[in-house]
C-alpha positions in Angstrom: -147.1 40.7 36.9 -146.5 38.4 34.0 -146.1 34.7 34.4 -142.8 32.6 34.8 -144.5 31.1 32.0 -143.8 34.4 29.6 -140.3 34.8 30.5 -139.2 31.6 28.9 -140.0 32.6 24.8 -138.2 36.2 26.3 -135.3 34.1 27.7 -134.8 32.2 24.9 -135.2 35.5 22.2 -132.6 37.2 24.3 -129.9 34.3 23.8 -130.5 34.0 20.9 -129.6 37.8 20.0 -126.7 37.3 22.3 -125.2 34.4 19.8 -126.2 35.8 17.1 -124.1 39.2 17.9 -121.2 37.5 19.4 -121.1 35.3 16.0 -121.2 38.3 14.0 -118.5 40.0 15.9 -116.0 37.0 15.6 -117.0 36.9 11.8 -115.8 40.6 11.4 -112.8 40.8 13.6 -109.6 42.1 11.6 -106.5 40.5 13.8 -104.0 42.8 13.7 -100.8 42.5 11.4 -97.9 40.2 12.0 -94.6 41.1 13.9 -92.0 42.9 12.2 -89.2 40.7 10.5 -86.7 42.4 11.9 -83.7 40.6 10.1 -84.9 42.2 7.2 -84.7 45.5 8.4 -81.2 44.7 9.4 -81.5 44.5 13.4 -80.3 41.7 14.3 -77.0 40.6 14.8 -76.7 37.9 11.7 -78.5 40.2 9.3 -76.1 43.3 10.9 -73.6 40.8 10.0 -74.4 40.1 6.7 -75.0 43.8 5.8 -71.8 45.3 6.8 -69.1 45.2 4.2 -66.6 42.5 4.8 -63.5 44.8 5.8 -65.7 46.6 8.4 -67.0 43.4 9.7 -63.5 42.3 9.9 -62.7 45.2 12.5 -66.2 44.8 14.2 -65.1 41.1 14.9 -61.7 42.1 16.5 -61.3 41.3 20.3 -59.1 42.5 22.8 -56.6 39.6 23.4 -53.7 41.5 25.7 -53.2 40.4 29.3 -52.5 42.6 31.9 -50.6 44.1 33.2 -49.2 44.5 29.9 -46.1 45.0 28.1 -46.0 47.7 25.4 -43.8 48.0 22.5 -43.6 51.6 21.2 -42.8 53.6 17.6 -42.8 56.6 16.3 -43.7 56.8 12.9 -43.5 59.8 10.3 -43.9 60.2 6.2 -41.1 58.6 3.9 -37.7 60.3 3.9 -38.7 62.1 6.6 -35.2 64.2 7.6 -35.1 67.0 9.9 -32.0 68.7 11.9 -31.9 66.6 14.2 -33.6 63.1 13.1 -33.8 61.0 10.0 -36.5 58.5 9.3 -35.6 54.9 8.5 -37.2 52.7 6.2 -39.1 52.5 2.9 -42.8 51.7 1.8 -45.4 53.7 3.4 -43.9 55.3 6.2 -40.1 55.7 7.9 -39.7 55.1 11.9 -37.8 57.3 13.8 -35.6 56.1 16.8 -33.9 59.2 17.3 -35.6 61.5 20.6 -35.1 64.4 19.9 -38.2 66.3 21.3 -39.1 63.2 23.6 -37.6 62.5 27.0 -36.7 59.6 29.1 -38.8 61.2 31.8 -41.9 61.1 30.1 -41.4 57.6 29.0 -40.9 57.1 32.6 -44.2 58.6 33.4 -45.9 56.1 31.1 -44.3 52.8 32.7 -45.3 54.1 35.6 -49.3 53.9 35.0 -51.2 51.1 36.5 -51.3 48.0 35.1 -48.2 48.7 32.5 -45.6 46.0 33.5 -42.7 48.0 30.9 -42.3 50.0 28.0 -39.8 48.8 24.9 -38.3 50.7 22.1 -38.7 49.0 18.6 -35.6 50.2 16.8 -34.1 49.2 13.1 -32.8 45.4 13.9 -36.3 43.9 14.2 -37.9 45.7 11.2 -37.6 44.5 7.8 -36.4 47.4 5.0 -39.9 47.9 3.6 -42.6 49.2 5.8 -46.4 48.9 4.1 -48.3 47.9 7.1 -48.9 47.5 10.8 -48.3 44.2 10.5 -44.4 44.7 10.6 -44.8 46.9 13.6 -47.4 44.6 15.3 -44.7 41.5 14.2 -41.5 43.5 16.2 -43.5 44.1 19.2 -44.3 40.4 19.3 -40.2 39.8 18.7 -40.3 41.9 22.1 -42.7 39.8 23.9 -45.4 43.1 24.0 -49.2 42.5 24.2 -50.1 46.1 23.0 -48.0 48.3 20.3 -48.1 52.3 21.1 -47.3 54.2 17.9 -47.3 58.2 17.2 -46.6 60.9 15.1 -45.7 64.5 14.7 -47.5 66.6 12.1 -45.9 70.2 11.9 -46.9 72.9 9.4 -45.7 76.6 9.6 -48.2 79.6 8.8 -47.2 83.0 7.7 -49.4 86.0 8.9 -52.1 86.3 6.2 -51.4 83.3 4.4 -54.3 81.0 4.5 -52.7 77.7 4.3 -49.1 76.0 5.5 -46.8 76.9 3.7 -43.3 74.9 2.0 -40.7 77.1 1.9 -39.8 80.1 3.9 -37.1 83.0 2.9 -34.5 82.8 5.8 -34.5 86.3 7.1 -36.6 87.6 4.1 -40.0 86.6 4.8 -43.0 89.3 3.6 -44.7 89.0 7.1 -43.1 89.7 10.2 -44.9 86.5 12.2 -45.3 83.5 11.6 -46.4 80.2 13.8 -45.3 76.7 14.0 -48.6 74.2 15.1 -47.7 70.7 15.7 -50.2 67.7 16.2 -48.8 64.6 17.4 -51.4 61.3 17.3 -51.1 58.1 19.2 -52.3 55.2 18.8 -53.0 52.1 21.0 -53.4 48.8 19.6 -53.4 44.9 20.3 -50.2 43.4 19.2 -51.9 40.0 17.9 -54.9 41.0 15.8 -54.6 45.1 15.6 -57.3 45.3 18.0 -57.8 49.4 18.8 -57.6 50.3 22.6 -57.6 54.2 22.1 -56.5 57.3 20.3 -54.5 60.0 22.0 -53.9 63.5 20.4 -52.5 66.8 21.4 -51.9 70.4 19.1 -49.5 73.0 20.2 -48.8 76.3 18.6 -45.7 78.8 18.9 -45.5 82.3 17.3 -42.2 83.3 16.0 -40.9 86.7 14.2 -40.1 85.3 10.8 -37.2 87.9 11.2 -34.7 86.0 13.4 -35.0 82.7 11.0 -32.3 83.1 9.2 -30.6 79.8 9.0 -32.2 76.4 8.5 -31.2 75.4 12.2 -33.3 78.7 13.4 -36.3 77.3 11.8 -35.7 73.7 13.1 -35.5 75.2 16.7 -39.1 76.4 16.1 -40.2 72.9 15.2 -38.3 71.2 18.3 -40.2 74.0 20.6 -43.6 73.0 19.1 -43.0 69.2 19.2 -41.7 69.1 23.0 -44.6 70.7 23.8 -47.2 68.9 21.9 -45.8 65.3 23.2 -45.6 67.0 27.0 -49.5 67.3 26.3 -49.7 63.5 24.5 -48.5 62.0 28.1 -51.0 63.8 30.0 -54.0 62.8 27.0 -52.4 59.0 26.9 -52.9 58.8 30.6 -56.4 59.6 30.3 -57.0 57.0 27.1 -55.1 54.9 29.4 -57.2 55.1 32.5 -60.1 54.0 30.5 -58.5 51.1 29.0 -57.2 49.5 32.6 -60.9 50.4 34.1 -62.4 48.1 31.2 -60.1 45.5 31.7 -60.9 45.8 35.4 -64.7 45.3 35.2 -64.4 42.5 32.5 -62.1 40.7 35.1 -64.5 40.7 37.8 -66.1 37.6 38.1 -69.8 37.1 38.6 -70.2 35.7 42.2 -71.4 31.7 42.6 -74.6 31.8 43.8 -75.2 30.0 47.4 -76.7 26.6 47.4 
């Protein structure tokens, strides 16, 4: 059995090879490389910020300021000149308004006041408009004459197709028409925004289509018929889409409302 006396040069050896690779192992460690700078990459909210071009920042930034329940102004909007049978479009600029109902009803006005947190609806008409229209900024200006937090405006887009003709078409020959069928589709759009700032709530939007025999439109009026038959339906169907846009926008305002409880002492 060897002496305690051998075990101390063996001791001593064996630290010294410990040392010696721990040294070596510290003197060839690689650290790994630095975090990524994530503002140059773009992921945080200042370099976000900084990236996005001004006029989308500027609706990016746009908060909801309504209260509620809220009071909403309402439009309806359509191209300039706009002139049908039975409605004319007032104004110049970019677009005409229409006060005129002629496919809408009181009824389904009604229906809107009616949702939850809508205190009324009112009707921007001629007198608080100026004669040029360019923006939503006049509209946004005449709700605000009216005391309304939100502005609802929409629009009826309706183009007539022949049978076999691939696109809408401009003119049809009353009583004359090549084809025997022909369809009127009508798309009316809504749209839900803050009166202040233009804030967006929500969209709404609803397509309806009616086939006709080109046959029996033989007067101007005829045709018009076909258009008011499209549109009524196509706005029935905006009520029932706005009440869904609706829903969602009265459920946000909801949770933002609710308060975060005090915690107990």
């Amino acid at each position: 059995m060897p002496s305690s006396k051998a075990f101390g040069p063996r001791i001593i050896a064996l630290c010294s090879i410990l040392v010696l690779a721990t040294l070596t192992g510290c003197a060839s460690y690689a650290p790994p490389g630095r975090g990524a700078d994530l503002a140059a990459l773009g992921l945080t909210p200042a370099a976000r910020q900084a990236l996005t071009e001004p006029g989308l920042q500027t609706a990016f930034d746009k908060k909801p300021l309504a209260s509620f329940p809220a009071n909403i102004a309402v439009v309806r909007l359509q191209a300039p000149n706009y002139r049908s049978e039975t409605a004319q479009g007032w104004g110049t600029g970019n677009y005409s308004i229409v006060t005129t109902r002629d496919v809408e009803t009181d009824e389904q006005f009604a229906r809107i006041q009616k949702l939850d947190q809508i205190r009324g609806l009112a009707m921007i008409n001629r007198m608080l408009l100026p004669a040029k229209l360019e923006t939503d900024a006049e509209l946004r200006q005449a709700a605000a004459k009216l005391q309304c937090d939100m502005l609802l405006v929409y629009t009826f887009d309706t183009t007539f197709h022949l049978q076999n003709q691939a696109g809408p078409v401009s003119l049809i020959t009353l009583g004359f028409a090549p084809v025997e069928k022909a369809s009127a589709v009508t798309t009316v759009s809504a749209v839900l925004m803050d009166t202040r700032n233009g804030y967006i709530y929500g969209t709404a939007e609803a397509t309806k289509t009616s086939d006709h025999h080109t046959t029996s439109w033989t007067t101007d009026s005829a045709i018009d018929s076909a258009r008011q038959e499209t549109e009524k339906e196509a706005f029935a169907a905006l009520v029932g889409e706005f009440e869904k846009t609706w829903k969602q926008v009265a459920s946000r305002n909801t949770a933002a409302s609710i308060q975060t409880p005090v915690p107990l002492r």
